[in-house]
N, C-alpha and C positions, 0 to 999 in steps of 0.2 A: 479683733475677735471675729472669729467665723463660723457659721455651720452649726451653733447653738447658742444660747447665754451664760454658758459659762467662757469665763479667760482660759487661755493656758497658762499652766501653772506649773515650770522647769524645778525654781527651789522650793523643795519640801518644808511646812512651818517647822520653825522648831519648838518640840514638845522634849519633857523627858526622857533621858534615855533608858532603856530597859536596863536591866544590871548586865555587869558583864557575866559571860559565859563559855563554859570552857570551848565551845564552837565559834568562838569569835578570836581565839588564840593564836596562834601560828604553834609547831613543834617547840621552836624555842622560846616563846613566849610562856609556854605551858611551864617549863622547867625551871625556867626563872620566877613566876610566880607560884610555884611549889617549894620550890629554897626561899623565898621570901618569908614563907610561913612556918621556916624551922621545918623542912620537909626535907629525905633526900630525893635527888634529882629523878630519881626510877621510878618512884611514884607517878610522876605528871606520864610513864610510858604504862601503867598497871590501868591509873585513868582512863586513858585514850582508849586502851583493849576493853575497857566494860564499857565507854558510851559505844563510841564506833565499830568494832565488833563484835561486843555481845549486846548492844543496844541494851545496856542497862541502866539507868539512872534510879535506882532502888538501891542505898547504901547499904540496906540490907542482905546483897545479893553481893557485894563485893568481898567476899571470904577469903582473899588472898591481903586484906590488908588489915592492921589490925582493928580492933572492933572500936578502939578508943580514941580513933581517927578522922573513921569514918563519917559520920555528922558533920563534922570543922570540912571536910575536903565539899560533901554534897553541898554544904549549905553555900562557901565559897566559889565554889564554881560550876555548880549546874541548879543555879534556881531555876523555877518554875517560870517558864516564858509564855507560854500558850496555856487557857481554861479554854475546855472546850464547851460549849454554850448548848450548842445543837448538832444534831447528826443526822442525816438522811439520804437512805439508802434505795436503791433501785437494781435494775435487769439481775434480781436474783440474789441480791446483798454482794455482785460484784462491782459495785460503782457504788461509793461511799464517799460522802461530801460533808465537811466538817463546818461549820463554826466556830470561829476561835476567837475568847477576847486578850487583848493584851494588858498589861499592868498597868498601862494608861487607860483603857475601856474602850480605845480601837479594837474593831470589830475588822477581821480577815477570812478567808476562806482556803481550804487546800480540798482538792479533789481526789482520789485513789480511783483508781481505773484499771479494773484484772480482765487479761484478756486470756485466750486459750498459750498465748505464744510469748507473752510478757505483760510484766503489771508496772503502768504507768502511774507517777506522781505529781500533779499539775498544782506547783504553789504561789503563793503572791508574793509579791515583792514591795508594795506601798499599799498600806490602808488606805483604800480611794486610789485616786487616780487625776491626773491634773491636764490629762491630753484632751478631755472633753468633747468625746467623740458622743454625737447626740442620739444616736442608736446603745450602746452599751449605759447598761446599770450601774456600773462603778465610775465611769466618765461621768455621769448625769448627778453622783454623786459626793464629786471635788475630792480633794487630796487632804488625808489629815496628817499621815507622817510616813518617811521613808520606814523601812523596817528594818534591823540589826542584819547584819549577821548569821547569828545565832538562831532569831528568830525565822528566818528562812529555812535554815538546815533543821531547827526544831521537827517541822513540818515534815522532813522528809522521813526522821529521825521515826517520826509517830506511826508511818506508815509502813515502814519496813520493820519495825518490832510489832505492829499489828499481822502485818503479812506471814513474818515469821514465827508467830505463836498459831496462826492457822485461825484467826478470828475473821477470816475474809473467805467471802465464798472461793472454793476451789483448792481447800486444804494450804500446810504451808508454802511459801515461794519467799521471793526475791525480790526487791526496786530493781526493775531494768530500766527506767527510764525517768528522766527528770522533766519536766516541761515548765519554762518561765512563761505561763499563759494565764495565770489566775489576776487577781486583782494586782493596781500597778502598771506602768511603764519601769520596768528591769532598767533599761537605758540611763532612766533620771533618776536610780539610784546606782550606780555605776560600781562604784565600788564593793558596795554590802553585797552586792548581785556576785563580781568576780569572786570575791574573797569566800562566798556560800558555793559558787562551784570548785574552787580551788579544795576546801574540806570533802564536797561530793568526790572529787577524782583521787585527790592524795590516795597513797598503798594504806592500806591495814597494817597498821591498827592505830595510823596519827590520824587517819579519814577514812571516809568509808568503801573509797576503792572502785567505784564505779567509770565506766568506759566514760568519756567526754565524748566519744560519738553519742550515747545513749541522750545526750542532754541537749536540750533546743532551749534557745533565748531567741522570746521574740522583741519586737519593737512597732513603734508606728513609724518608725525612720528618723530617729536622733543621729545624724549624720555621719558626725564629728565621732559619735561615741561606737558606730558598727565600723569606721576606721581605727579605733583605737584597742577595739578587740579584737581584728584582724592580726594584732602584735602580740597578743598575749600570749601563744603558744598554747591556747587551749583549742583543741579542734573540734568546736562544739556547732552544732546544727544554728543556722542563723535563720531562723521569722522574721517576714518580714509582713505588716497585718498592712497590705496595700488595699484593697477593699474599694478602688476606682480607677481604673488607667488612664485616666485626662483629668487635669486639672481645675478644672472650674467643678467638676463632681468632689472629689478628692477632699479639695477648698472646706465641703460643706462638709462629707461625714468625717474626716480625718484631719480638724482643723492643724495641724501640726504641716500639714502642706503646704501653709500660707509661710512657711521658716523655709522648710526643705520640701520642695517639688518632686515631682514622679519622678520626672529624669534623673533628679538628683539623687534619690533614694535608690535606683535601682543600679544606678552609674556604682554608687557603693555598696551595693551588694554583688556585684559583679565584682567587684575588686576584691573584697570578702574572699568571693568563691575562687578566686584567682589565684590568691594568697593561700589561704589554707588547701585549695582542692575538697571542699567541702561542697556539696551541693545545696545551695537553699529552697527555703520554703518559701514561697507565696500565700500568706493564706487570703482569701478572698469570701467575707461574709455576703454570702445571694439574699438579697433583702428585693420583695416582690415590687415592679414599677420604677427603682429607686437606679439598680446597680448590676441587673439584673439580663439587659437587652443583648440580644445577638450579636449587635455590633461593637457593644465593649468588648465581646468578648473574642472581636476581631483585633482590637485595637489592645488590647491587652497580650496576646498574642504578637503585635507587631512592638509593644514598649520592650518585653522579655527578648527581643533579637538580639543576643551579646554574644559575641565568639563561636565559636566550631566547635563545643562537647556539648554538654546537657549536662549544665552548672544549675538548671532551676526548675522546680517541681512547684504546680499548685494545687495547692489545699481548698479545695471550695469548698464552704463550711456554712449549712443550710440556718438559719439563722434561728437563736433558739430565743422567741420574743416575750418582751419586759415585760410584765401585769400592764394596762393601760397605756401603753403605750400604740396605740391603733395605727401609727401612720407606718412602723417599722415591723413589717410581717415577713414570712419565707414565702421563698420564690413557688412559683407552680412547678410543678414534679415538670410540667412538658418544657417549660422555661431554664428550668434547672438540665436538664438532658442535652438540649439544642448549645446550650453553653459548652457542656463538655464535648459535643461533639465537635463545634467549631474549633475549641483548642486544639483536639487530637488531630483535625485533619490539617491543621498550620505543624503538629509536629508539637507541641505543646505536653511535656508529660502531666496527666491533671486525676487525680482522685478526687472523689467528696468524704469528707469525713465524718465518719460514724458518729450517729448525735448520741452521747451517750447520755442521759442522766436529764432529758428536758421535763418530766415529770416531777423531778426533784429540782425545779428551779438552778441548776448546773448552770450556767451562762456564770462568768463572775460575774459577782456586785449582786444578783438575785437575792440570794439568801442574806447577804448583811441589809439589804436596801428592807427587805420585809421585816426583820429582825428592829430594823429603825423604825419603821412605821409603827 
């Protein structure tokens, strides 16, 4: 162990599993458990078109199938995955942040994010978090269980039928964009993760049809696992939350470095970007004194030297800190500037990214960690 007192923790406990749901199916899957119940096989395709594009799960709203049906179809395959607990809303009721418990009483978070030019979804992948990074709220809070599925694309499911009845500031819109950045390492639930953007990309009306560029999976650098979804054929935006460019820093807030090192994390993200022709993401949280010095931000610049294009962009991402937590604060605006300016003049493409939602305790793990207390 390193860099806090918690372990890292790769297998999720095992707890019960949520029911299944019809978001956890494949096509075929659907149609074979619709004949299973004395159904014909067209049914599991009438389904599909009310959850995933007309975002309905009110059987009451299913008018194309008969009335005498409907209950047996709702109740078998779209139970209730997510209660949502609490909601708080910020810059204008366009940044809305959910609480949600699950049917075990794991407690998760999903974020909605409306901009002028597209409305982002940033959901979780594990209740808690088992990478134990000792700055982050969901790290400091251990891993209770992977999450389905289902319960992934719930999340997205909730926002885009919110979006699309126009209960979000800025009239109705669209999901353009997915982000695996909420509560969680995505990585060390691998599969639930692929198989929730696999339902996000599929066409209409077996999924909900959105671009795989639109969607970013981050990581704290599970090696093995950003080599393994270089093969999927999904050409989704790859995160990579390096947050120290040397090692003996890394060590401490990224204990997951003590497995797989800078060089080694970055060595497979380059190969990522190799493979797909994706660009990735660096995100780098600026935490004041800590991670924050000029000269990282020379040496982070010389780790990112891979190849002849511009395979990698960073994310500085001003850090949005924990109640009580005193020692992990954001950088000074003049500390914060000198940084981006040393990337740009090494050639570094570098944005900081828009803090949206730090009034409403937005950072994942905030709002479950206070919700515990």
């Amino acid at each position: 162990m390193s860099g806090g007192t918690l372990p890292l923790v790769f297998s999720a406990p095992r707890r019960g599993k949520p029911p299944r749901h019809w978001a956890d199916l494949t096509a075929a899957e659907r149609r074979e458990a619709v004949e299973a119940l004395g159904h014909r096989a067209f049914r599991a395709r009438q389904l599909s078109a009310h959850y995933f594009a007309g975002l309905r799960t009110d059987p009451a709203e299913w008018t194309d199938l008969p009335a005498e049906v409907r209950d047996e179809l709702a109740t078998t395959f779209m139970p209730p995955l997510l209660n949502r607990v609490h909601e708080l809303t910020c810059d204008d009721g366009a940044t809305v942040k959910s609480l949600w418990r699950l049917h075990d009483g794991a407690t998760v978070e999903s974020v909605l994010m409306r901009y002028p030019d597209r409305a982002t979804m940033c959901v979780s992948s594990q209740a808690g978090c088992g990478m134990a990074c000792p700055f982050c709220a969901t790290g400091q809070g251990g891993l209770q269980r992977n999450m389905s599925t289902a319960e992934i694309v719930e999340q997205v499911v909730d926002g885009a039928r919110r979006l699309g009845r126009g209960e979000i500031a800025g009239g109705p819109g669209r999901i353009s964009n997915v982000v695996f950045m909420g509560m969680g390492e995505p990585m060390a639930n691998y599969k639930a993760v692929i198989g929730a953007v696999r339902q996000l990309v599929t066409p209409a009306p077996d999924g909900l049809g959105m671009s795989a560029r639109g969607i970013t999976v981050s990581t704290v650098g599970l090696v093995p696992r950003i080599q393994q979804l270089a093969t999927e054929g999904l050409p989704v935006t790859l995160a990579i939350s390096l947050h120290a460019p040397d090692d003996e820093l890394r060590d401490e807030l990224v204990p997951v470095n003590t497995r797989w090192n800078v060089d080694e994390v970055v060595d497979a993200a380059w190969e990522y970007a190799k493979i797909t022709k994706r660009r990735v993401s660096i995100e780098y949280i600026l935490i004041k004194d800590i991670n924050d010095q000029a000269h990282r931000a020379d040496l982070l610049a010389k780790v990112l030297r891979r190849g002849n294009w511009g395979w990698v962009h960073v994310n500085l991402i001003p850090l949005n800190p924990t109640k009580g937590a005193t020692k992990w604060q954001p950088s000074d605006l003049a500390d914060q500037e000198e940084f981006v300016r040393r990337l740009e003049h090494r050639g570094v493409p570098v944005t900081v990214r828009d803090t949206r939602g730090r009034e409403i305790d937005a950072a994942c793990g905030q709002l479950a960690a206070s919700e515990r207390a």
